[in-house]
VOGU-3710 file (C-alpha; in Angstrom, 3 decimals, decimal comma):
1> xxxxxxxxxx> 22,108/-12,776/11,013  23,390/-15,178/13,855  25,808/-17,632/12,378  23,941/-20,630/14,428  20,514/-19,333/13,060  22,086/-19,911/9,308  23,785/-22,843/10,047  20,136/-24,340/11,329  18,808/-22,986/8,298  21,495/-25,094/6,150
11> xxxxxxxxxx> 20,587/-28,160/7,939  17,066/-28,046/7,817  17,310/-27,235/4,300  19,431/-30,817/3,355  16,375/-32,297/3,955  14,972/-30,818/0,596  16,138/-31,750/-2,926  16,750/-28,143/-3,166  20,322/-26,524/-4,725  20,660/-23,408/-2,674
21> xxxxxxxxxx> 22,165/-20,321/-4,183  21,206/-18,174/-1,070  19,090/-17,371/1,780  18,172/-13,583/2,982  16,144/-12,442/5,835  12,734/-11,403/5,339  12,457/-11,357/9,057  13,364/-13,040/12,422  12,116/-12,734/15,917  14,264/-15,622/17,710
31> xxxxxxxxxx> 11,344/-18,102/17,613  10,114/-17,179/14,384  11,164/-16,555/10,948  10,821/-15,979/7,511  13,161/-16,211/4,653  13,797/-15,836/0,832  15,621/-19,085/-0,545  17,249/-18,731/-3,916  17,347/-22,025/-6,220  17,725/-22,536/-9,822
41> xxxxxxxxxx> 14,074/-23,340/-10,060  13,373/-19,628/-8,583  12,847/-18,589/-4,848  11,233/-20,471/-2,113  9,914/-19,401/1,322  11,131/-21,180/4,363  9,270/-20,318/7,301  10,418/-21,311/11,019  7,333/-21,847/13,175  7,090/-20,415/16,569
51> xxxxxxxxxx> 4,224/-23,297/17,749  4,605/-27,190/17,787  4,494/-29,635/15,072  0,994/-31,133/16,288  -0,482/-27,241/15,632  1,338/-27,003/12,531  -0,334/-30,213/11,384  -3,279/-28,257/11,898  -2,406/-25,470/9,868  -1,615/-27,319/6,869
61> xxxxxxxxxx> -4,884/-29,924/7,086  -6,702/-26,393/6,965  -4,724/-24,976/3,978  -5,142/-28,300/2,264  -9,151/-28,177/2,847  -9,100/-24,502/1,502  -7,037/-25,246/-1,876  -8,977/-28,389/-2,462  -12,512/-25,969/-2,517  -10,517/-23,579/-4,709
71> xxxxxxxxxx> -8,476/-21,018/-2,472  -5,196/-20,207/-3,541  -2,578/-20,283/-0,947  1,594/-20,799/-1,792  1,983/-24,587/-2,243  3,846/-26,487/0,571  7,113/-28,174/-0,903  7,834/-31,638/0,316  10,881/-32,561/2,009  12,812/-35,767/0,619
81> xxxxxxxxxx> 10,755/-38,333/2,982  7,138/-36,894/1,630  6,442/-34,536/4,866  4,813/-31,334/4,665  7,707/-29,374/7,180  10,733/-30,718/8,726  11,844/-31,029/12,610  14,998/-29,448/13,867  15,640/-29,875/17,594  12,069/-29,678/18,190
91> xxxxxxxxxx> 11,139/-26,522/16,115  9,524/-27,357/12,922  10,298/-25,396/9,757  8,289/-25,644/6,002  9,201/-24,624/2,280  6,642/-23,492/0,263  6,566/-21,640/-3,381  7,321/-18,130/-3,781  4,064/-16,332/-5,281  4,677/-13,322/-7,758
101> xxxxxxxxxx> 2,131/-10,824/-7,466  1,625/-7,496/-5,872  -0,226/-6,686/-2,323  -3,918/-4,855/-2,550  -4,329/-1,824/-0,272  -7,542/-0,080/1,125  -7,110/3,145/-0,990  -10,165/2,193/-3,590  -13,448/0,983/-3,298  -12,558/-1,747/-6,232
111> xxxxxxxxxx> -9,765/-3,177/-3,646  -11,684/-3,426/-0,410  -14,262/-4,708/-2,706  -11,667/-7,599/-4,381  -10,274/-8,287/-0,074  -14,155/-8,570/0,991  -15,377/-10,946/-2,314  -11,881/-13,309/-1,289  -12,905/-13,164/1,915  -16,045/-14,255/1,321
121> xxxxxxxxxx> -14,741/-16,769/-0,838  -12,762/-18,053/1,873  -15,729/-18,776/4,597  -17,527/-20,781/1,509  -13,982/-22,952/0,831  -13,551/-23,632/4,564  -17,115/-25,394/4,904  -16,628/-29,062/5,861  -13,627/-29,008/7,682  -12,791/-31,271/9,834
131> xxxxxxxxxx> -9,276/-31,213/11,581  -7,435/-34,480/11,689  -7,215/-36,449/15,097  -3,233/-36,120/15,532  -3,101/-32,768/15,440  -3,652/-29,931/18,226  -7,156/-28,198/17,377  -6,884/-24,226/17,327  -10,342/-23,016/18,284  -12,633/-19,720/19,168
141> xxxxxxxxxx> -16,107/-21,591/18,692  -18,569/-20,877/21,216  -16,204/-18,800/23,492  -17,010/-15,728/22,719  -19,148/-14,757/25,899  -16,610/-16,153/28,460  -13,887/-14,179/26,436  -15,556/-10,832/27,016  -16,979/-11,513/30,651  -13,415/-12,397/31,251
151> xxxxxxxxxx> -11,767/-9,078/29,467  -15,076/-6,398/30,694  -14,233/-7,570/34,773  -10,511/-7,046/34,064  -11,139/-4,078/32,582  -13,622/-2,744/35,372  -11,343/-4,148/38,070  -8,708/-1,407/36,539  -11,245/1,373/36,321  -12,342/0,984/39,846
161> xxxxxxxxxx> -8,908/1,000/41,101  -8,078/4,552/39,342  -11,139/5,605/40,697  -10,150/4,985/43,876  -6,251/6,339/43,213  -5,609/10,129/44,519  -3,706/10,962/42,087  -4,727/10,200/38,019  -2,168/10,138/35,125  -3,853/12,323/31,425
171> xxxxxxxxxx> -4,985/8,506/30,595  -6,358/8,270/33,781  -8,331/11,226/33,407  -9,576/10,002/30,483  -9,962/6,941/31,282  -12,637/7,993/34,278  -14,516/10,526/32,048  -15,022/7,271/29,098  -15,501/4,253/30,884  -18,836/4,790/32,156
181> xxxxxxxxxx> -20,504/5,232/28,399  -18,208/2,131/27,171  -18,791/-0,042/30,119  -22,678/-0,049/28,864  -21,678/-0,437/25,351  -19,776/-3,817/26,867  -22,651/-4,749/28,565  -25,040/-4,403/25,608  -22,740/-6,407/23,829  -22,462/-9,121/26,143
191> xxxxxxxxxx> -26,082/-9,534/26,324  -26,444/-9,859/22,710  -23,496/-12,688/22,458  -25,561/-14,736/25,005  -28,437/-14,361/22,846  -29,937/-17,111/20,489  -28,662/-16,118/17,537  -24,828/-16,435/18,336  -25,159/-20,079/19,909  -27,404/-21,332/16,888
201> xxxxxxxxxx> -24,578/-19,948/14,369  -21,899/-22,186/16,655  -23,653/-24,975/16,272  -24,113/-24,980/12,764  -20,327/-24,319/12,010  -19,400/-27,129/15,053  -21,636/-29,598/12,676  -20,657/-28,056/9,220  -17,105/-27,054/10,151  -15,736/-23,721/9,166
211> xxxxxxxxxx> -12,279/-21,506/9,417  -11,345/-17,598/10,239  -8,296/-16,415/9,057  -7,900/-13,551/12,100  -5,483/-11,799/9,817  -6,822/-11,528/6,512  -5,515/-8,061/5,453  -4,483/-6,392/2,296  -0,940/-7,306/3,352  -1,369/-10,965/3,442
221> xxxxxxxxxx> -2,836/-11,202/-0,151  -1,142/-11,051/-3,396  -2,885/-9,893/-6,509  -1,403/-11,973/-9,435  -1,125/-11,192/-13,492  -3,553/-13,888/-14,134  -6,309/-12,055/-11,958  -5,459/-14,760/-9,078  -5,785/-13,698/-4,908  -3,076/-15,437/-3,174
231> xxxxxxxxxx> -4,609/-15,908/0,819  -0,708/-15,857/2,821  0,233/-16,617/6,285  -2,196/-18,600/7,599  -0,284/-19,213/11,089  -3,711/-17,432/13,234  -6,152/-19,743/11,509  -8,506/-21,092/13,603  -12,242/-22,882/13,798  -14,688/-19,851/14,378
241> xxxxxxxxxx> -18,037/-18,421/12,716  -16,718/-15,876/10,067  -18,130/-13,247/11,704  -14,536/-13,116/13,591  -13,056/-12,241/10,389  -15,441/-9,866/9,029  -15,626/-7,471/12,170  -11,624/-7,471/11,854  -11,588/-6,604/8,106  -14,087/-3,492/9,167
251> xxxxxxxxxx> -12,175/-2,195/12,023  -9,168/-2,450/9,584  -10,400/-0,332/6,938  -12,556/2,339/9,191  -9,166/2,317/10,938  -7,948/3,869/7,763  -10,798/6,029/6,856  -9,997/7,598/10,621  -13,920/7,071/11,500  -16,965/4,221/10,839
261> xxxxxxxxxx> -18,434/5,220/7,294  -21,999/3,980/6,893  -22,422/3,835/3,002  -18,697/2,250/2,490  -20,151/-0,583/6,034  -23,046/-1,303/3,656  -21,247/-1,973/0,628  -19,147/-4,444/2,231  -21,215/-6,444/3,547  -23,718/-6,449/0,272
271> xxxxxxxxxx> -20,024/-7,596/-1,655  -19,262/-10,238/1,075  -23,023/-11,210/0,873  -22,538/-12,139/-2,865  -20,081/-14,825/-2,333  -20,653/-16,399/0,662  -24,489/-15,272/1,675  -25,258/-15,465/5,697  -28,990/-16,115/7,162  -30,449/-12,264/8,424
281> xxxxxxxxxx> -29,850/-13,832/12,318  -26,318/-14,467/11,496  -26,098/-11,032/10,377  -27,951/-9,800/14,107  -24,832/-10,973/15,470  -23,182/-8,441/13,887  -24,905/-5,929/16,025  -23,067/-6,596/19,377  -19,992/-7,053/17,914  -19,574/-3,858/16,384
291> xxxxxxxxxx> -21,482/-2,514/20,012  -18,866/-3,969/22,046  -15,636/-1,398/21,814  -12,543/-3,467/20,939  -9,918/-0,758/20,169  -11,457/0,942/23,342  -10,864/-2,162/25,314  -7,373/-2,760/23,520  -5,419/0,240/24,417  -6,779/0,310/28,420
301> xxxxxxxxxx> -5,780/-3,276/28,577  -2,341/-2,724/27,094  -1,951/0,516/29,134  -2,727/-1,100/32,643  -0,752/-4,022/32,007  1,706/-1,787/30,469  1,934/-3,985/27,448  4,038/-2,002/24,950  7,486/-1,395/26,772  8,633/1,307/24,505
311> xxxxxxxxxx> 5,328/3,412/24,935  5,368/6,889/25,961  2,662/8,241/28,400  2,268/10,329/26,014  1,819/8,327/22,938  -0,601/6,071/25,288  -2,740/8,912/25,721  -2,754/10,251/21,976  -3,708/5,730/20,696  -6,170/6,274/23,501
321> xxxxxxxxxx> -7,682/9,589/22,746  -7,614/8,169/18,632  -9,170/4,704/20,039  -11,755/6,763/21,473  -12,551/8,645/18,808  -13,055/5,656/16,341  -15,247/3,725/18,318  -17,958/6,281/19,006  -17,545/7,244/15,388  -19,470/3,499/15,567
331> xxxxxxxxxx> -22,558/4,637/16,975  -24,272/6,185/13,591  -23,637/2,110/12,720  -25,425/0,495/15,597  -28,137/3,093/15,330  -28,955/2,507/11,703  -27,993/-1,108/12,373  -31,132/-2,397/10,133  -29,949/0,003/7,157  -26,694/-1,663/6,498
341> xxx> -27,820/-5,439/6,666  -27,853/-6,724/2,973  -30,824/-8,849/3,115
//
């Protein structure tokens, strides 16, 4: 590691009443970091943030809200004058505890089913929120339907333009066979997030307040001895209905089963159901966002903006051809749509 990177580790770490034995590198990215702290009193985390202090603030009212209705999340350590994170030319930096426990993965039904119950658990806990007035509010309520108008023209814009090309890459190819059946799946969608049900769930959470994760995954929770889920790394959080959270936890774990499984969809949502029950129009929603194709949508995006530097035609066209291939593996789940609703 960079000497000056240590060095600003040493400094912001005087502001602790913490004896340092060492520090290792869990990782670094320039503007963000992560690291192991040894002290006598066991290891801490030290995390430099890659956003300002007034999101941070944020963050931690939101972490705060969740551990006061019973969510367990690594507790923030102090610094000597009583603030939650410390400032070092402008880049703000926390301690928290170190939890001992092991990560869950997807490869049982008795895991997803533990991830699913916690993240139900979470939703109920982040009821009532209500971000402080200092800090910079991170938000996705209500914006849905602009987001996707926005991303469906880009993406058109791109397919007309290869349609109009004389000469087409493999992706291309594919690209111009697909994008006619997915363009109507994005159009059904959009229809459905303009619909009644979406903007009457919005409401209620802009009254009631509410939290998504956007990165609750078996990697960012750790199963303790005492039959504890530790929720970590809560940098994405945001103010959103859950239903942001719960598509991503499904395209996560169909992701892994290499296609949509219908009796595994239901039994999700019956466990998520049982800790943090939704109304059966707040489940509709669910309908156009599983219709609309996101990992479709993801790799033309990244492949017309040419997003990953390091990517391959050819491994563009293999993610493509595998994004493909997942999403219409969705359609026996939007055509038994009713079957999988727990209510």
């Amino acid at each position: 590691m960079e000497t000056s990177i240590m060095n600003d580790l040493k400094t912001v770490l005087k502001e602790y009443d913490l004896e340092v034995y060492s520090i290792r590198t869990e990782s670094y990215k320039g503007k963000k970091g992560v690291w192991w702290v040894h002290t006598p009193d066991g290891y801490k985390i030290l995390k430099k943030q890659a956003y300002a202090d007034t999101t941070l603030k944020f963050i931690i009212s939101a972490m705060e809200h969740l551990m006061n209705n019973g969510m367990h999340m690594p507790k923030i350590i102090k610094n000597k004058t009583g603030d939650k994170y410390a400032l070092l030319d402008k880049t703000a930096y926390i301690v928290s505890e170190a939890i001992d426990g092991r990560t869950l993965d997807y490869s049982t039904d008795e895991n997803i089913k533990r991830i699913v119950a916690e993240l139900g658990n979470f939703h109920k806990a982040s009821v009532g929120f209500k971000p402080p007035q200092s800090c910079k509010v991170r938000t996705h309520l209500g914006k849905w339907p602009e987001k996707y108008k926005k991303e469906v023209d880009k993406l058109k814009g791109y397919y007309d333009i290869e349609r109009n090309n004389k000469n087409h890459s493999a992706f291309g190819e594919e690209i111009l066979r697909e994008f006619p059946y997915f363009y109507k799946r994005m159009i059904d969608a959009m229809k459905g997030f303009d619909g009644e049900d979406y903007h009457q769930w919005v409401k209620e959470v802009e009254e009631l307040g509410g939290l998504c994760h956007q990165d609750f995954t078996a990697g960012n929770l750790l199963f303790t001895d005492k039959d504890e889920i530790y929720v970590l790394d809560p940098d994405s959080i945001t103010i959103d209905i859950p239903l942001r959270d719960i598509r991503k936890i499904l395209n996560k774990i169909m992701k892994r089963k290499k296609k949509w499984d219908l009796a595994l969809v239901k039994d999700i949502l019956k466990w998520y159901q049982i800790k943090n029950p939704l109304k059966k129009e707040q489940w509709r929603v669910l309908n156009p966002t599983l219709t609309y194709p996101h990992l479709f949508a993801g790799i033309m995006g990244k492949y017309y903006e040419k997003r990953e530097k390091t990517w391959t035609e050819k491994k563009y066209l293999s993610r493509l051809k595998e994004m493909i291939q997942m999403d219409k593996s969705q359609e026996i789940i939007i055509e038994n749509f009713d079957e999988i609703l727990p209510l």
